[in-house]
N, C-alpha and C positions, 0 to 999 in steps of 0.2 A: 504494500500500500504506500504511496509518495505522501508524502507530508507535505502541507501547503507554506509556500514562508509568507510571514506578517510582514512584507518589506513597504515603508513610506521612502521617497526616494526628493529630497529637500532641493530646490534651486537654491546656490547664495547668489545673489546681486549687490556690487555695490554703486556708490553714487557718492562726488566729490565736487568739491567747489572748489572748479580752476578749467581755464581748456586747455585740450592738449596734454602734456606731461604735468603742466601745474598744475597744485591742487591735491597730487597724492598725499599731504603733509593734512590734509582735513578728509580725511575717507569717512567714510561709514558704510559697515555691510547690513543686509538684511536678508529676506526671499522675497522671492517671487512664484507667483501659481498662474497655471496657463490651464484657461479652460475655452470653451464654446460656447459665444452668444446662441442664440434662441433660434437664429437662423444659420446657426453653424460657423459663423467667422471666427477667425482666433480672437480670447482678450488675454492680456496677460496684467495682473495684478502685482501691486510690490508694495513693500513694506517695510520700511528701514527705521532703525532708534537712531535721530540724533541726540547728542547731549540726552537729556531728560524729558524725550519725547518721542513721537513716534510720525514719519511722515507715511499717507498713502497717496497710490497713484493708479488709473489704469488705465492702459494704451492697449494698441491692436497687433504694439511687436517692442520686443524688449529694446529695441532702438529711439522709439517714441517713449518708451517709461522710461529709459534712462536718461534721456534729455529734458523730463518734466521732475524727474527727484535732485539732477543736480540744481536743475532751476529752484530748485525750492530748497536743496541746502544752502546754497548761496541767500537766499532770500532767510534764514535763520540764522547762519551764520554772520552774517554785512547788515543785514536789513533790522535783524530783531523782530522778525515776526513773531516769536513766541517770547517776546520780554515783558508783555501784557497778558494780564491773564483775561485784559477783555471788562463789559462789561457783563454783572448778572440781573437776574431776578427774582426772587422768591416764588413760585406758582406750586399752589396746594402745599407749602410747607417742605417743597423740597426745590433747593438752588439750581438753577439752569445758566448755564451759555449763550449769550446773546449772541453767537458770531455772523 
């Protein structure tokens, strides 16, 4: 009788602020998951921690995701995207995100 294996099999991706060679000095890795819209086209999903947080993204090819996460470490790392926590609001007694 074959045994079956329990294999999950992880993409890493990373994303850096810089182009070209610069920039590898500010990396961060994450994954990425590649599935099938509704009509069958590729999506590919990604997902990277920077500093103390988490950036997502999803495109139609790891080439479109990788140009939209470095865009957006550059935008946390230069810009301070995440240096506000934003404003909130109390609804039903539990704090929400205005973003």
């Amino acid at each position: 009788m074959k045994k079956e294996m329990n294999i999950s099999i992880t993409e890493i991706f990373m994303s850096k602020a810089g182009i070209g060679n610069k920039g590898f000095d500010r990396c961060f890795h994450g994954t990425i998951r590649r599935e099938k819209d509704a009509d069958g086209n590729p999506v590919v999903y990604g997902k990277i921690k920077v500093n103390d947080g988490y950036i997502y993204a999803t495109a139609k090819d790891q080439w479109e995701l990788g140009d939209k996460l470095d865009s957006m470490v550059i935008m946390i790392l230069d810009d301070g995207l995440h240096a506000s926590v934003g404003r909130n609001s109390i609804i039903a007694n539990t704090l929400f995100s205005l973003n």
